[in-house]
N, CA, C and O of each residue as an XYZ file, in Angstrom:
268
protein
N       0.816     -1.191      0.000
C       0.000      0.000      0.000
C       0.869      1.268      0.000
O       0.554      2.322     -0.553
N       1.751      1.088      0.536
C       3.094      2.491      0.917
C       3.692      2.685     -0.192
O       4.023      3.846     -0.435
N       4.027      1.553     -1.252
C       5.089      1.426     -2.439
C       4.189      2.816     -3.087
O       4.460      3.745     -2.326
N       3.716      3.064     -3.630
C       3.705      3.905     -4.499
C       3.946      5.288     -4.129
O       4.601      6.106     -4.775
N       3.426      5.444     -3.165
C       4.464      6.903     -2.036
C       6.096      6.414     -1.601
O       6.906      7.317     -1.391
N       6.482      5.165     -1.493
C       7.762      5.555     -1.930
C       8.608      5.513     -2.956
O       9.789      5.815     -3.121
N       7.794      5.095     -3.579
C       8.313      5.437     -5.502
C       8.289      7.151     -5.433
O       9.350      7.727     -5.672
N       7.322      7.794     -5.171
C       7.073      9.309     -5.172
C       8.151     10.014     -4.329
O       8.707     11.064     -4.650
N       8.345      9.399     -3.357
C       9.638     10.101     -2.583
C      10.473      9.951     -3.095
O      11.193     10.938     -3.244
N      10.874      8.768     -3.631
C      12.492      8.494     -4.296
C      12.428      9.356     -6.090
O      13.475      9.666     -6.659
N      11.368      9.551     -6.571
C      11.273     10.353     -7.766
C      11.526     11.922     -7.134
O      12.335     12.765     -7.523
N      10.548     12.004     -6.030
C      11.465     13.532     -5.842
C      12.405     13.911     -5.319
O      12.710     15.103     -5.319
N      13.166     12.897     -4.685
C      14.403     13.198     -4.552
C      15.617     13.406     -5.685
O      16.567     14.188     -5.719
N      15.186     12.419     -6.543
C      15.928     12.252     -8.023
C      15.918     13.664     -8.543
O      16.861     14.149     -9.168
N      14.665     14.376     -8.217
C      14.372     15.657     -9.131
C      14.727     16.346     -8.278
O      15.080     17.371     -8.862
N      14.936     16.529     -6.851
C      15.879     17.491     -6.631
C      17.209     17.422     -6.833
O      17.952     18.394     -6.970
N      17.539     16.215     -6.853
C      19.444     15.957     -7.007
C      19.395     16.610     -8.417
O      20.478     17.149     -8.643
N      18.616     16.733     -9.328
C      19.267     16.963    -10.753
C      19.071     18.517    -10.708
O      19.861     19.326    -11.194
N      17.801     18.845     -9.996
C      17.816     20.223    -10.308
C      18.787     20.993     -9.470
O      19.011     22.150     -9.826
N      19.619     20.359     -8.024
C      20.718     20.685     -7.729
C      21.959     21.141     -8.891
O      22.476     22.228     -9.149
N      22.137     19.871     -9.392
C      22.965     19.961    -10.198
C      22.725     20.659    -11.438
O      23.851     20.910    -11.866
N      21.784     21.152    -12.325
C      21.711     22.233    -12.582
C      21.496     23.544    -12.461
O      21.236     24.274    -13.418
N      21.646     24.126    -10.618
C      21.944     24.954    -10.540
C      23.525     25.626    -10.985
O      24.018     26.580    -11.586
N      24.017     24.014     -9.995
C      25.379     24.693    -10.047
C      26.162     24.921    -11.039
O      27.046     25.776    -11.106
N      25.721     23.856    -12.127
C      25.924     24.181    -13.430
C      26.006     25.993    -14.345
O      26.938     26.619    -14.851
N      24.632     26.257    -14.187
C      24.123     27.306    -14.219
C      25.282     28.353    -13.335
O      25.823     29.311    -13.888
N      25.474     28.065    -12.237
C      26.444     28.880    -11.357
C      27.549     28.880    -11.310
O      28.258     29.372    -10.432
N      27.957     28.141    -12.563
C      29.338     27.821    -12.896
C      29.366     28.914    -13.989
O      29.920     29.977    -13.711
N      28.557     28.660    -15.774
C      28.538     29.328    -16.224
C      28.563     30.628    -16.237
O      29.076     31.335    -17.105
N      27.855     31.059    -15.011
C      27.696     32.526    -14.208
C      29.045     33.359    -14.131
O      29.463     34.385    -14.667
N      29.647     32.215    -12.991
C      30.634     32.734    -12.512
C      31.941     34.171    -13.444
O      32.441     35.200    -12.990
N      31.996     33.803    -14.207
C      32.928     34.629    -15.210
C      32.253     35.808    -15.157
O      32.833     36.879    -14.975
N      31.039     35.702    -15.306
C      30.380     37.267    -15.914
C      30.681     38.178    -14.499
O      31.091     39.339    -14.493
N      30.403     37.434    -13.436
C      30.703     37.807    -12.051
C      31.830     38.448    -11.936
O      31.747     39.676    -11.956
N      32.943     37.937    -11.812
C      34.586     38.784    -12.108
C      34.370     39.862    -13.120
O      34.845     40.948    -12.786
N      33.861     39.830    -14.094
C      33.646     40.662    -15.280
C      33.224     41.860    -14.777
O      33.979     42.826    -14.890
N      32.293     41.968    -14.308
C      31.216     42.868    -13.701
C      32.129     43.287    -12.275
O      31.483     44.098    -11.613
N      33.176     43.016    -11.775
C      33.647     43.714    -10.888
C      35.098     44.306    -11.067
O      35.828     45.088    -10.458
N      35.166     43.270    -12.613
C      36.407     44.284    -13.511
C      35.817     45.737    -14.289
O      36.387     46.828    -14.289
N      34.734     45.452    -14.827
C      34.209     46.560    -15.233
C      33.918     47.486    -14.381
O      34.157     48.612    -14.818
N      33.605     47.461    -13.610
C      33.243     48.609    -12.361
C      34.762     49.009    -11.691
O      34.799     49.979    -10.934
N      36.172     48.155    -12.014
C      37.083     48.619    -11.399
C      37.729     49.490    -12.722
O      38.665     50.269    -12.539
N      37.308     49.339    -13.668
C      38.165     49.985    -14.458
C      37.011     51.103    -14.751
O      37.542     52.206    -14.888
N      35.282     51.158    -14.918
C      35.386     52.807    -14.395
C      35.661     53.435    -13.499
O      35.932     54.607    -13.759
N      35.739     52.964    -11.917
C      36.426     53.163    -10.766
C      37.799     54.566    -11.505
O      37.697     55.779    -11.322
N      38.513     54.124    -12.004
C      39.267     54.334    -12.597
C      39.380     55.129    -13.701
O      40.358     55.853    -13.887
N      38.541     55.056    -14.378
C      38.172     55.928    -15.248
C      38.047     57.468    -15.112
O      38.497     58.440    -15.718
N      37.065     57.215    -13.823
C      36.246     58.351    -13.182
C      37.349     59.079    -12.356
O      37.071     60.254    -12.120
N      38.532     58.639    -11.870
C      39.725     58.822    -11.136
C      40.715     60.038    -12.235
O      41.250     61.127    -12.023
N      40.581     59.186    -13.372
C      41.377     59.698    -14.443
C      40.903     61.088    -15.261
O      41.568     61.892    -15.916
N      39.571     61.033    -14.968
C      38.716     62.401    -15.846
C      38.752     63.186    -13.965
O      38.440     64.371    -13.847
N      38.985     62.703    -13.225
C      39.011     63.920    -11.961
C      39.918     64.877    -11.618
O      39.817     65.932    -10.991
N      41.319     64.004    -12.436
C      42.759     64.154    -12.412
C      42.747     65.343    -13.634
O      43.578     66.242    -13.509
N      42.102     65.370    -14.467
C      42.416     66.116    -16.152
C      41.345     66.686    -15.611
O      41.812     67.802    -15.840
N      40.067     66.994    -14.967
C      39.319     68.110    -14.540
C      40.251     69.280    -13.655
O      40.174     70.462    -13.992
N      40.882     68.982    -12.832
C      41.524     69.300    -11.809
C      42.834     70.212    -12.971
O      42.954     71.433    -13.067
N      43.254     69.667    -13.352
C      44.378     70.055    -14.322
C      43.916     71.058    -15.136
O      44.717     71.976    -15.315
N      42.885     71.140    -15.662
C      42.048     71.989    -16.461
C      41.606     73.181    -16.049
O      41.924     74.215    -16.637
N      40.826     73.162    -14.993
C      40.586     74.154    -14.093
C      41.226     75.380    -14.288
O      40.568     76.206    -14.921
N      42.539     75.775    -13.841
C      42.649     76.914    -13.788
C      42.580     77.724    -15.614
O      42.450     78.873    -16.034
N      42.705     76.735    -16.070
C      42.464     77.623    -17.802
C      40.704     78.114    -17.639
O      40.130     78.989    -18.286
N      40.050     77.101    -16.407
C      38.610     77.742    -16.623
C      38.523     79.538    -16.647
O      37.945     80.224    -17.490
N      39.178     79.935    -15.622
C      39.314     81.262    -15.275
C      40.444     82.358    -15.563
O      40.852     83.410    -15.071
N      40.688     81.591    -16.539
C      41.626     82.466    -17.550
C      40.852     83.633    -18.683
O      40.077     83.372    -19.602
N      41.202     84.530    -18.385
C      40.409     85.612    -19.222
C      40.985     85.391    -21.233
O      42.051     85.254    -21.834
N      40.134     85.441    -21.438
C      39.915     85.189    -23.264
C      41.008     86.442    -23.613
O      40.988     87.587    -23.162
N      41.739     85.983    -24.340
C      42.536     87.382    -25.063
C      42.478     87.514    -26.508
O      43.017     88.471    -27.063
């Protein structure tokens, strides 16, 4: 009388082990874009460093009278 509820348990366990494993799958593929996305943000980090540096430098020609 039980067998067919534990056929059902052991099927959903099966279906969670796989859908485990295609998370991590999934979270593998991920992973790269991850580094990516915190290289990109370090190199505008940087960017924004570099246009603060050439603002700064610029500046005093702001208030230079036109001749």
């Amino acid at each position: 009388m039980l067998k067919p509820f534990l056929y059902m348990e052991e099927h959903l366990l099966q279906s969670i082990k796989r859908l485990q494993q295609l998370i991590i799958h999934l979270l593998q593929i991920l992973k790269p874009f991850l580094y990516m996305e915190e290289y990109l943000l370090q190199s505008i980090k940087r960017l924004q460093q570099l246009i603060i540096c050439l603002l700064q430098m610029l500046k005093p020609f702001l208030y230079m009278e036109e001749h």
